[in-house]
mmCIF file of the C-alpha atoms, coordinates in Angstrom:
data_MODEL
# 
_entry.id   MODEL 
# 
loop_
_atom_site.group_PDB 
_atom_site.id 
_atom_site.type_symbol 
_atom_site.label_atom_id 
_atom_site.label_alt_id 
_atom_site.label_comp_id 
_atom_site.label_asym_id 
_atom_site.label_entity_id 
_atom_site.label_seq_id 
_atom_site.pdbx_PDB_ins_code 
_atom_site.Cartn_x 
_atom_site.Cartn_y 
_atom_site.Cartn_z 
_atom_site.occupancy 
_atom_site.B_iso_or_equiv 
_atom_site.pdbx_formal_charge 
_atom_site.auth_seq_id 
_atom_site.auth_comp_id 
_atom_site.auth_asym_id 
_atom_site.auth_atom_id 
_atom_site.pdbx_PDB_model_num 
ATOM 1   C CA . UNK A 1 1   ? 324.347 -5.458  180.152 1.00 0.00 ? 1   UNK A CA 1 
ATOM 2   C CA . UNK A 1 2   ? 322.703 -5.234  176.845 1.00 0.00 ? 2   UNK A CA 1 
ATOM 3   C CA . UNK A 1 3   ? 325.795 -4.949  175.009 1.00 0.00 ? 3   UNK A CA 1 
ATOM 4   C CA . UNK A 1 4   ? 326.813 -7.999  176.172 1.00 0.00 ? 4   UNK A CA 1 
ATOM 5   C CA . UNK A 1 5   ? 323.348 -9.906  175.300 1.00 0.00 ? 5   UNK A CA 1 
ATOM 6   C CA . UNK A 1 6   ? 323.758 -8.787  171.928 1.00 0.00 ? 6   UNK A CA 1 
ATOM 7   C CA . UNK A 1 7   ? 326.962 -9.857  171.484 1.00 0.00 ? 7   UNK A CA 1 
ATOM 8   C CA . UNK A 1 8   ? 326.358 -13.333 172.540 1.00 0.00 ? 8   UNK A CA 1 
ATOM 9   C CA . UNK A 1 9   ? 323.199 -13.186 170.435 1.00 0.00 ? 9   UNK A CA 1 
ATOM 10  C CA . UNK A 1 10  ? 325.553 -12.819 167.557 1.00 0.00 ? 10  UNK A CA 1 
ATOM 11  C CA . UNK A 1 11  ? 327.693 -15.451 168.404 1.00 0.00 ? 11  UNK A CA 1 
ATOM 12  C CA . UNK A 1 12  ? 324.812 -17.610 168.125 1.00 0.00 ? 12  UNK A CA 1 
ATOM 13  C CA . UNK A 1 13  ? 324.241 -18.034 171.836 1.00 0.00 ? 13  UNK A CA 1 
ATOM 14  C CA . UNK A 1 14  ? 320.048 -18.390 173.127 1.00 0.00 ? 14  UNK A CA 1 
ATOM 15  C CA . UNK A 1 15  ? 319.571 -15.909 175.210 1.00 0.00 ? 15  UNK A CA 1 
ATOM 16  C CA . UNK A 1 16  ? 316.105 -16.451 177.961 1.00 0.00 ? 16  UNK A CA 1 
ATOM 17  C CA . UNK A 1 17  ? 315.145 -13.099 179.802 1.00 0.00 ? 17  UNK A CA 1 
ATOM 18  C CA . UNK A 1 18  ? 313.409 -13.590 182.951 1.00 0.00 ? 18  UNK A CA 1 
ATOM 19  C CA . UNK A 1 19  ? 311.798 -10.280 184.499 1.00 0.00 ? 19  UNK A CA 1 
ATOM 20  C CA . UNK A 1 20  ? 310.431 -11.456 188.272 1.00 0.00 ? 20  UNK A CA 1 
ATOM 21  C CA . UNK A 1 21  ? 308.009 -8.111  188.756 1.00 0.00 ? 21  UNK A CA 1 
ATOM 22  C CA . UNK A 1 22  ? 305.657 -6.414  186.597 1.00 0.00 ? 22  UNK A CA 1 
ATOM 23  C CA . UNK A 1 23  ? 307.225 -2.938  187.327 1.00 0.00 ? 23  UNK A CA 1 
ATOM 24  C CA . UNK A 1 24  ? 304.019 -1.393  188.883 1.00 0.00 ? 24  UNK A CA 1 
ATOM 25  C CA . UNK A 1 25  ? 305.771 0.519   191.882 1.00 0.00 ? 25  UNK A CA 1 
ATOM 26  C CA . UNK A 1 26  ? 308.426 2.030   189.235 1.00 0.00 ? 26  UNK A CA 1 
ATOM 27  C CA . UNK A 1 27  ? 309.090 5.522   188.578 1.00 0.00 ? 27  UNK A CA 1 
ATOM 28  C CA . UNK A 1 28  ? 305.726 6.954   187.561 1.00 0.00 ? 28  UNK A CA 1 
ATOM 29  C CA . UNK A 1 29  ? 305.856 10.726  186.124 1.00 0.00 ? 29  UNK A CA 1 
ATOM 30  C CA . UNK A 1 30  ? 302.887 9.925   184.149 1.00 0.00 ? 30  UNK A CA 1 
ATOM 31  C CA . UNK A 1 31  ? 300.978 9.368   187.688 1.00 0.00 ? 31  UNK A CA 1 
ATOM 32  C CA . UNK A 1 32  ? 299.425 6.382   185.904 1.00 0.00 ? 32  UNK A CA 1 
ATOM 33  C CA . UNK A 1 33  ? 297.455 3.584   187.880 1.00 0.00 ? 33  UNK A CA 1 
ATOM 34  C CA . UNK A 1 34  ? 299.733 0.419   188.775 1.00 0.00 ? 34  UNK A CA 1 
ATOM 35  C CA . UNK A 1 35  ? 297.702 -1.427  186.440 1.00 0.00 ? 35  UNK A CA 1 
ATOM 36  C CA . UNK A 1 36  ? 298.514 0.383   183.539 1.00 0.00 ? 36  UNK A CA 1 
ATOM 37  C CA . UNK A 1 37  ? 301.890 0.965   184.703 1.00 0.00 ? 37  UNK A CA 1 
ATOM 38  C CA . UNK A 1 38  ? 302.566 -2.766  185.131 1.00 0.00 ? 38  UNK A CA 1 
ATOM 39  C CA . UNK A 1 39  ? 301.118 -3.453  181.407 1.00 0.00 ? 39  UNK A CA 1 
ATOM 40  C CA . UNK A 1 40  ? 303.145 -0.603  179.528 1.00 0.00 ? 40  UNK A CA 1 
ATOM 41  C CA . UNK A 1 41  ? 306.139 -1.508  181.579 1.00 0.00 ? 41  UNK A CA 1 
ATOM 42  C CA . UNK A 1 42  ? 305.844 -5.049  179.903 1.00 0.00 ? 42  UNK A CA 1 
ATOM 43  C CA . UNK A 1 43  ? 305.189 -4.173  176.332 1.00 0.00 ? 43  UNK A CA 1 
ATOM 44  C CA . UNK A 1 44  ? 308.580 -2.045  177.066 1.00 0.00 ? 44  UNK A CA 1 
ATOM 45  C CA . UNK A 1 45  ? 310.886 -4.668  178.200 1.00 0.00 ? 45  UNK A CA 1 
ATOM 46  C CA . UNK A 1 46  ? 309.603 -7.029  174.638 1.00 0.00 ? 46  UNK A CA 1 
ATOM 47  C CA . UNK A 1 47  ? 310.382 -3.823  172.880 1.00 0.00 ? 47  UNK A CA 1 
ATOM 48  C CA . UNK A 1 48  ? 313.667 -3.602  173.974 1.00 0.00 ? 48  UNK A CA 1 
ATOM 49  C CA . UNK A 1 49  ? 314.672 -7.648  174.067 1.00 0.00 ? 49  UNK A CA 1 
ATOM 50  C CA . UNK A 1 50  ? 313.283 -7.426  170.010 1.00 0.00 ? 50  UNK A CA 1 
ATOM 51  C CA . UNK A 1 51  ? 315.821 -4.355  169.695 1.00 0.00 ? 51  UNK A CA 1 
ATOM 52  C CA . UNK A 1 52  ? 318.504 -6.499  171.292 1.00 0.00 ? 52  UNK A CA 1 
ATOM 53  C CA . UNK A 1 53  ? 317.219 -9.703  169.545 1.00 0.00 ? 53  UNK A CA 1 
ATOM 54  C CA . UNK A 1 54  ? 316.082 -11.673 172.446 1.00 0.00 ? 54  UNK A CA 1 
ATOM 55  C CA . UNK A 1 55  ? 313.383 -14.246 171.372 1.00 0.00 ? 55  UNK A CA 1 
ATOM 56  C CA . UNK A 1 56  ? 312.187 -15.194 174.817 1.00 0.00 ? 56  UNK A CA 1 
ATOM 57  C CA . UNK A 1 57  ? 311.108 -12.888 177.630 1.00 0.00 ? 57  UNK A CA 1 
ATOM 58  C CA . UNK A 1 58  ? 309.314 -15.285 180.749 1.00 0.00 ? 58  UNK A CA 1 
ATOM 59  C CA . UNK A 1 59  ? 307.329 -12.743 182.632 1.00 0.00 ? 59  UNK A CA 1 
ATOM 60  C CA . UNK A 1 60  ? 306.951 -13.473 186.406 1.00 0.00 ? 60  UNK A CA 1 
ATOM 61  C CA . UNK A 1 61  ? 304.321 -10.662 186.633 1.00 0.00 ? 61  UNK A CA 1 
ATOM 62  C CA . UNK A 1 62  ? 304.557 -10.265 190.712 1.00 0.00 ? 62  UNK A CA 1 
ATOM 63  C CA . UNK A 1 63  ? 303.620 -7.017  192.173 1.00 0.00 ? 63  UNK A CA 1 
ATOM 64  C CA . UNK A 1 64  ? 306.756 -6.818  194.695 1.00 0.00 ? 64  UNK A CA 1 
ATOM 65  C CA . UNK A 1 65  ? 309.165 -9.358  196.351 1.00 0.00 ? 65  UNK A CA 1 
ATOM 66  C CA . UNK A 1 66  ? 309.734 -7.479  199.671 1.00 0.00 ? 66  UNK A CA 1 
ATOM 67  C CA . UNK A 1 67  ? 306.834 -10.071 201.143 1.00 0.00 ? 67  UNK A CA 1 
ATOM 68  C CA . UNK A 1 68  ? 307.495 -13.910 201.746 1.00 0.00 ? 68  UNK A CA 1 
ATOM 69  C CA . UNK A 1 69  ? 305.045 -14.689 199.540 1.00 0.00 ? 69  UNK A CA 1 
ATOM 70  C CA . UNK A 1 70  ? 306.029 -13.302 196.379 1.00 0.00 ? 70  UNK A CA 1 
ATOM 71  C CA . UNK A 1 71  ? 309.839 -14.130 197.302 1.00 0.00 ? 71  UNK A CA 1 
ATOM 72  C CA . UNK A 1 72  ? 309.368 -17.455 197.584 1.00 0.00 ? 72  UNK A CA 1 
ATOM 73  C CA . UNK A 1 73  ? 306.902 -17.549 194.036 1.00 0.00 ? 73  UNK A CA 1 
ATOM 74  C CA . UNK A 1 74  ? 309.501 -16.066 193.138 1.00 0.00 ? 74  UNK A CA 1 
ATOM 75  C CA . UNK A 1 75  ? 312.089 -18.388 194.078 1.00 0.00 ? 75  UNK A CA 1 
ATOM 76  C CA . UNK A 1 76  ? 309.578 -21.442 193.138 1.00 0.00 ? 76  UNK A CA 1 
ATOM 77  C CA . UNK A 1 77  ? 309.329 -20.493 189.336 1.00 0.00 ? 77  UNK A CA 1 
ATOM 78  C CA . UNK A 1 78  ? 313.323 -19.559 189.129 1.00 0.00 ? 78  UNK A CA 1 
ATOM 79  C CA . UNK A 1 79  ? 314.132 -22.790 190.534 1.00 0.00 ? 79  UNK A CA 1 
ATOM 80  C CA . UNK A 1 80  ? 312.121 -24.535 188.340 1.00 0.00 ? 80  UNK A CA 1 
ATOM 81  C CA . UNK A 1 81  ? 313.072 -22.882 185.112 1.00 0.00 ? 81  UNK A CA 1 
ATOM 82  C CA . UNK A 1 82  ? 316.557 -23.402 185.501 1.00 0.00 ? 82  UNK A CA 1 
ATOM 83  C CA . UNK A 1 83  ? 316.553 -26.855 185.941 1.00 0.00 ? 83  UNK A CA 1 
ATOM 84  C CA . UNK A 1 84  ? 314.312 -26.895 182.641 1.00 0.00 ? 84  UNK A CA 1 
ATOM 85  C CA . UNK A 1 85  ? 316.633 -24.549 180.524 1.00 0.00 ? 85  UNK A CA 1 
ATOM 86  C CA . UNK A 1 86  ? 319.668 -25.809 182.557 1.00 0.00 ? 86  UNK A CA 1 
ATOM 87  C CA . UNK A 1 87  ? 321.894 -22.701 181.501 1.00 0.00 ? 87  UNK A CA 1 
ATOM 88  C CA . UNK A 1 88  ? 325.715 -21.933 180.935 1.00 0.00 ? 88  UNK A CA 1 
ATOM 89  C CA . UNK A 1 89  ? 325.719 -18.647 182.325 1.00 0.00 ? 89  UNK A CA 1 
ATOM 90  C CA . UNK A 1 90  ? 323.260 -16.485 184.439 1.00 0.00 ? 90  UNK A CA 1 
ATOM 91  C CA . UNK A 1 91  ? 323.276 -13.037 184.405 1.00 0.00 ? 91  UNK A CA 1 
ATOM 92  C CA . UNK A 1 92  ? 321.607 -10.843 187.789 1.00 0.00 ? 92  UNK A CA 1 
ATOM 93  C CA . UNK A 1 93  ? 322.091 -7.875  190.030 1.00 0.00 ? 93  UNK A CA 1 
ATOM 94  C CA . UNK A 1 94  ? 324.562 -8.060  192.677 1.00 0.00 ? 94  UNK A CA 1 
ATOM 95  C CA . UNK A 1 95  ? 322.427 -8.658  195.987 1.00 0.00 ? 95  UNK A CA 1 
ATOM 96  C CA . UNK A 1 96  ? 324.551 -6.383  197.917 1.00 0.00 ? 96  UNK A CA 1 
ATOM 97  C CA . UNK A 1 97  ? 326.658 -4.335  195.554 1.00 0.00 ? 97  UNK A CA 1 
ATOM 98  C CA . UNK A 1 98  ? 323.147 -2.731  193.504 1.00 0.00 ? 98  UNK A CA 1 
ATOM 99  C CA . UNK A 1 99  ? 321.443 -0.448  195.784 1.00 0.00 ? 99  UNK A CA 1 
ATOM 100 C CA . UNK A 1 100 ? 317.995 -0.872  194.226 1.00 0.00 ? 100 UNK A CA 1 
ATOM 101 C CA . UNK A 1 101 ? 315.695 -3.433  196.891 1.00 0.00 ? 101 UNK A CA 1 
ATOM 102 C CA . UNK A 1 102 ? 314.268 -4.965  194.181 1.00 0.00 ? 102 UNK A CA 1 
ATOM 103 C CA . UNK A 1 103 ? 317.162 -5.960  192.437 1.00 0.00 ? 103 UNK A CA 1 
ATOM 104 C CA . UNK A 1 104 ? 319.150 -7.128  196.052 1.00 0.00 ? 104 UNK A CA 1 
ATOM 105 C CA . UNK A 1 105 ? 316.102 -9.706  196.384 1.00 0.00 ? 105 UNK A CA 1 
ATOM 106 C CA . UNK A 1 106 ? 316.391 -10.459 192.542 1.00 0.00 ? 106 UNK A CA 1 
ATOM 107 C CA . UNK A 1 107 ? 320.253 -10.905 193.241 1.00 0.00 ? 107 UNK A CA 1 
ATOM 108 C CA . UNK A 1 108 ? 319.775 -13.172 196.046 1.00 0.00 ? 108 UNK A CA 1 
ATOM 109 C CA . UNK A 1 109 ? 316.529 -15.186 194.902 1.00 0.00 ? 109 UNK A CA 1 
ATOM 110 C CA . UNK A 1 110 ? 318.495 -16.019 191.740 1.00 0.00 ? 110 UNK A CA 1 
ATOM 111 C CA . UNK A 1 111 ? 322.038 -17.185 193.764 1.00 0.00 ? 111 UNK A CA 1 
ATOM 112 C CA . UNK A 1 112 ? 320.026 -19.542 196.010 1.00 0.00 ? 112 UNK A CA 1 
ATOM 113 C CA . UNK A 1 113 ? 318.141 -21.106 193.414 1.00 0.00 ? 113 UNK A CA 1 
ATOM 114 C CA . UNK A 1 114 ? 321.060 -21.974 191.245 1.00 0.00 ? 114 UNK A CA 1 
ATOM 115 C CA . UNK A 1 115 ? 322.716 -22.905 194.523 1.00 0.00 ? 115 UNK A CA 1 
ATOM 116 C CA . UNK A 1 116 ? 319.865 -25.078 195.255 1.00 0.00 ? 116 UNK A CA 1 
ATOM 117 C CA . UNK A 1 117 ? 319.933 -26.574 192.059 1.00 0.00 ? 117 UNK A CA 1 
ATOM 118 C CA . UNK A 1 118 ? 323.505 -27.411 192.078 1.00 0.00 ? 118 UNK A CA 1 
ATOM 119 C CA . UNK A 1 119 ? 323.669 -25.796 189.094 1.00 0.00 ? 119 UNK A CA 1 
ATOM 120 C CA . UNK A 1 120 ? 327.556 -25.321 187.106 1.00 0.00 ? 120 UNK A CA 1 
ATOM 121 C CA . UNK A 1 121 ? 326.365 -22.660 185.303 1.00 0.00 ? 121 UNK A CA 1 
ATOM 122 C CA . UNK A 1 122 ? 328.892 -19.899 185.666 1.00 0.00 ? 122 UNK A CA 1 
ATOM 123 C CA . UNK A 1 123 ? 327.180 -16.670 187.556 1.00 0.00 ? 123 UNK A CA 1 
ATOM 124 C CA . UNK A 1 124 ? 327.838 -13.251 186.730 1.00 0.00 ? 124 UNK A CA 1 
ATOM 125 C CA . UNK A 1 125 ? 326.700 -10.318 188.549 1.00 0.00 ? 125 UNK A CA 1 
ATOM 126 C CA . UNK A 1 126 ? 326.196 -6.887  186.487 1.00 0.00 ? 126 UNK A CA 1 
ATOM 127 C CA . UNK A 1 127 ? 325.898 -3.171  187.347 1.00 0.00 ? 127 UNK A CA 1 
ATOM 128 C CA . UNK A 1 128 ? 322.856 -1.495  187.314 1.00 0.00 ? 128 UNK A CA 1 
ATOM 129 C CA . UNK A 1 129 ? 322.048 0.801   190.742 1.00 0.00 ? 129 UNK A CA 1 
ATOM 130 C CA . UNK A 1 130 ? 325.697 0.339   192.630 1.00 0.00 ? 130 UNK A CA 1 
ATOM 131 C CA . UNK A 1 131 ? 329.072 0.450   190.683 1.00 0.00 ? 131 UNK A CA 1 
ATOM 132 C CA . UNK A 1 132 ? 331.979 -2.646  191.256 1.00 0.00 ? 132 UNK A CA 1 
ATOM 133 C CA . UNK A 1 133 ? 335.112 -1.717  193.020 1.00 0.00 ? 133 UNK A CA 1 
ATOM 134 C CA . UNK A 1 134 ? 336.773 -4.684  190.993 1.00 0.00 ? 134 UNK A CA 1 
ATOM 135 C CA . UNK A 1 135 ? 335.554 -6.687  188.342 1.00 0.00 ? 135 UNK A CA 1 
ATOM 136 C CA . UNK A 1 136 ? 336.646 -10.195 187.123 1.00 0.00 ? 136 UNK A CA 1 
ATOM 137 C CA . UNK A 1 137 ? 335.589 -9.944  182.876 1.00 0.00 ? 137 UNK A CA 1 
ATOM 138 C CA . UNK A 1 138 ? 335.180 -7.100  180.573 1.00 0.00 ? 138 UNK A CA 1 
ATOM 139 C CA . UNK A 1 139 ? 333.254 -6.934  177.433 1.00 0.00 ? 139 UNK A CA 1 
ATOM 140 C CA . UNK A 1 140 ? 334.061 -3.977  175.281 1.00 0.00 ? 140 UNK A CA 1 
ATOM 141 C CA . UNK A 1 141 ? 330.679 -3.546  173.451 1.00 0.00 ? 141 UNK A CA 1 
ATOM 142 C CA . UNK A 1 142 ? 331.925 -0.901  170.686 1.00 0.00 ? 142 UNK A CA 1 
ATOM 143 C CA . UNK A 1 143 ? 329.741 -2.881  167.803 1.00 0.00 ? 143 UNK A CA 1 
ATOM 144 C CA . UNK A 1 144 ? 326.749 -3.483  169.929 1.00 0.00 ? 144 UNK A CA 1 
ATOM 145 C CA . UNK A 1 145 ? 326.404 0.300   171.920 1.00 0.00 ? 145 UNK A CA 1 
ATOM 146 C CA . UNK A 1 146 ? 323.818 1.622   169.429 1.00 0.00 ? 146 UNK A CA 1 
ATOM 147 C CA . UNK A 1 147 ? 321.171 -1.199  170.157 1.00 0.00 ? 147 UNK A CA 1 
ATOM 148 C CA . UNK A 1 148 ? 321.859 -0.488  173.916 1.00 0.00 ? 148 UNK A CA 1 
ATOM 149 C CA . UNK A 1 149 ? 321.160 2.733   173.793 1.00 0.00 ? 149 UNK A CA 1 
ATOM 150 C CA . UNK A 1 150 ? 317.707 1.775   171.342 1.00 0.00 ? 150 UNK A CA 1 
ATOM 151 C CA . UNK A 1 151 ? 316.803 -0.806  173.783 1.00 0.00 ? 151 UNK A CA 1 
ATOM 152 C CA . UNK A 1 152 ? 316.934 1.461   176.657 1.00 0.00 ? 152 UNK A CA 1 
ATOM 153 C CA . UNK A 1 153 ? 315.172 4.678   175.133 1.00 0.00 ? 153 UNK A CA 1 
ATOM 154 C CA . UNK A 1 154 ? 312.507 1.584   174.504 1.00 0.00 ? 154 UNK A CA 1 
ATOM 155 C CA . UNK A 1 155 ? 311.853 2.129   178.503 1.00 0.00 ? 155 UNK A CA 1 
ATOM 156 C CA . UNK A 1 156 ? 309.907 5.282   177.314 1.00 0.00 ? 156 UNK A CA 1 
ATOM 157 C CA . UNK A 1 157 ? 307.852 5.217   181.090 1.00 0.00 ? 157 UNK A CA 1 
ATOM 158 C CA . UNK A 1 158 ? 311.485 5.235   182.638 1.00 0.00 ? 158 UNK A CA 1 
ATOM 159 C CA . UNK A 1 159 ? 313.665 7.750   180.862 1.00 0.00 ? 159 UNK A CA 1 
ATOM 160 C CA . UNK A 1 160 ? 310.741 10.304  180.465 1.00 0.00 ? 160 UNK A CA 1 
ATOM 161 C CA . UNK A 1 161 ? 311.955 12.327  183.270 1.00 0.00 ? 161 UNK A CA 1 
ATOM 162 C CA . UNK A 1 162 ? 315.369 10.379  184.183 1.00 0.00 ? 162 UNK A CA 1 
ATOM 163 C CA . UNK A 1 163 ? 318.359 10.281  181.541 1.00 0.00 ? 163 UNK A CA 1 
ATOM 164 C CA . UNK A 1 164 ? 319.251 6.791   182.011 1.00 0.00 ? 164 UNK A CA 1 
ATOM 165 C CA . UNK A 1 165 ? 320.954 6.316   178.853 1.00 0.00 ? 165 UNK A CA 1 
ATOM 166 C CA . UNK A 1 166 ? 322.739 9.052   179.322 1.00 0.00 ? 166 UNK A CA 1 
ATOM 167 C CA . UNK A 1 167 ? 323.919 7.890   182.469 1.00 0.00 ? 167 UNK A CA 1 
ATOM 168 C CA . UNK A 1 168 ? 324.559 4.071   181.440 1.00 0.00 ? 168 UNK A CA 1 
ATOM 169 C CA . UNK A 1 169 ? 326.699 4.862   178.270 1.00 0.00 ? 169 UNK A CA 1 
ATOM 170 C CA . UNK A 1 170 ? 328.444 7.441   180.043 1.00 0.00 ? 170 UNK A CA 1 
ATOM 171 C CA . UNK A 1 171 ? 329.699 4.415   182.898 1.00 0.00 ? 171 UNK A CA 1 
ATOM 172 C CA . UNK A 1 172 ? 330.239 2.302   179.966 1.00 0.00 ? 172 UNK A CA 1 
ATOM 173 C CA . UNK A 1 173 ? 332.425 4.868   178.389 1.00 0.00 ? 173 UNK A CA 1 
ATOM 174 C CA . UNK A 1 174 ? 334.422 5.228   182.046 1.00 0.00 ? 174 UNK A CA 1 
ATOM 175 C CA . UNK A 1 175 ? 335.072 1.497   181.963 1.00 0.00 ? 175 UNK A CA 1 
ATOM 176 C CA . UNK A 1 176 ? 336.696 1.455   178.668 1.00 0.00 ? 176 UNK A CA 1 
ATOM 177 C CA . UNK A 1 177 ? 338.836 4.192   179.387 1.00 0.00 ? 177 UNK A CA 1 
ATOM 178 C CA . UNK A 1 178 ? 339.731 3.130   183.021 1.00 0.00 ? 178 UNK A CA 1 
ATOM 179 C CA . UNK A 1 179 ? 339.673 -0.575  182.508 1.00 0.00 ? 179 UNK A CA 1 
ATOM 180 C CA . UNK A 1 180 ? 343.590 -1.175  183.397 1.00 0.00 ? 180 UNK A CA 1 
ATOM 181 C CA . UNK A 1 181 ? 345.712 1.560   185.282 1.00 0.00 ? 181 UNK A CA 1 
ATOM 182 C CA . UNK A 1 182 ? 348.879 -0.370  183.396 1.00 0.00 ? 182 UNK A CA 1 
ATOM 183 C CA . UNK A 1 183 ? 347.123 -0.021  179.647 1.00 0.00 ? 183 UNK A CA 1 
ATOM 184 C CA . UNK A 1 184 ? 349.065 2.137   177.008 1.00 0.00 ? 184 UNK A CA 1 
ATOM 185 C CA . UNK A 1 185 ? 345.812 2.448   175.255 1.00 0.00 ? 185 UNK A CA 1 
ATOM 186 C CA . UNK A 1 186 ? 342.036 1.443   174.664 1.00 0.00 ? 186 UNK A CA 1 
ATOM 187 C CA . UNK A 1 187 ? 341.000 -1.300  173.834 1.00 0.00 ? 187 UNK A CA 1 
ATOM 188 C CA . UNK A 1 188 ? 337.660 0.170   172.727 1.00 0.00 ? 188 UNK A CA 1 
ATOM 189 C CA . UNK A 1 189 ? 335.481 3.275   173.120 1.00 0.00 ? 189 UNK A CA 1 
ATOM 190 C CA . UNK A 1 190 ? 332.714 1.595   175.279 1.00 0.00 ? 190 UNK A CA 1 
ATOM 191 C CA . UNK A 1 191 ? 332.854 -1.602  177.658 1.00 0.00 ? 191 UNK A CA 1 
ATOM 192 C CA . UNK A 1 192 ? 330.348 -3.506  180.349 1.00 0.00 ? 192 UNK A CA 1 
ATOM 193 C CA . UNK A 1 193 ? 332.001 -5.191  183.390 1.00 0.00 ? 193 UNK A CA 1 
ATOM 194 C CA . UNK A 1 194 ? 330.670 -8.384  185.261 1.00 0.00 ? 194 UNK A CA 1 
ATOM 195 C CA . UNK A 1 195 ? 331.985 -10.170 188.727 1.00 0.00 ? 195 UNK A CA 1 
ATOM 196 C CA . UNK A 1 196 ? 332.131 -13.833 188.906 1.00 0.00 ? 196 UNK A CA 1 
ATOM 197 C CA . UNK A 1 197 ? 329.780 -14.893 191.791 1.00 0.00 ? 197 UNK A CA 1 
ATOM 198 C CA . UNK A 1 198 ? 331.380 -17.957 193.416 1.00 0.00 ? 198 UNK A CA 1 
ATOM 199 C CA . UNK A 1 199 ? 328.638 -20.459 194.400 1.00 0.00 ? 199 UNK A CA 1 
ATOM 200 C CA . UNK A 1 200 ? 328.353 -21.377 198.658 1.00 0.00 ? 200 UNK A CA 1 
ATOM 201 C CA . UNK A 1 201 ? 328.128 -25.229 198.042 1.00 0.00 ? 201 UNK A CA 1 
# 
């Protein structure tokens, strides 16, 4: 959703990225140790928020999430930060919908703790390893597509041997072009799509 982020950036919104693990278990063509993986992982993701002009970047720094412990650190630190930034909108992967582990448990630690909170913010999920069916909003990121597409060639570990970009701006082009079956035309070249998450309380 980087499109989005820098859109919002530049209608003067403050944007807080929150990364739960340190990335050490990613892809790994370079056959690097965790450690070093984890640290160049990190120094990617503030290269990219500078691209896309996020100022803050929280760092969780947890080695997995698939144990109890780390979940509920997880969950702990979450919880804790949203009731201190207290946000409008929250951004995550869908916990079911994204096929990636990682991001289910990021999905779901981040519903719970906003449900928890009894938080109003509004919660959108985005698309990252599973596609929507339907989507509720559509952000048509024409403008913002060229720091996207910087930010994510910043993950220089991650598209060294997979063409990510190519792949994300690609679905972004699709969703522009496909957005309503009943559309006469465009209404831009490139677009990101998000599903409104309804709360359980």
């Amino acid at each position: 959703m980087g499109g989005t982020v820098v859109k919002k950036i530049m209608q003067g919104a403050q944007i807080t990225s929150v990364i739960l693990t340190d990335g050490r278990r990613s892809s790994n063509p370079f056959q690097w140790p965790e450690e070093r993986m984890a640290s160049i992982r990190k120094q990617e993701a503030m290269n990219a928020a500078l691209i896309l002009g996020v100022k803050e970047v929280i760092f969780f720094d947890l080695p997995k999430l698939t144990d109890n412990l780390h979940y509920n650190l997880a969950k702990e630190r979450l919880g804790t930060l949203i009731k201190q930034l207290q946000p409008d909108e929250v951004y995550f992967p869908h916990e079911y919908l994204d096929r990636h582990p990682t991001h289910q448990l990021a999905g779901k630690i981040t519903r719970e703790c906003l449900e928890n909170s009894l938080s109003l913010a509004a919660m959108w999920a985005y698309e990252v390893w599973g596609l929507f069916p339907t989507w509720d909003r559509t952000e048509y990121i024409d403008d913002q597509v060229g720091k996207k597409i910087q930010a994510i060639e910043a993950h220089k570990s991650q598209v060294a041997s997979i063409p990510y970009g190519e792949a994300v701006i690609g679905l972004n082009r699709w969703r522009a072009v496909f957005e309503n079956p009943q559309q006469a035309t465009t209404k831009g070249i490139f677009a990101e799509v998000f599903l409104l998450m309804s709360p359980t309380f």
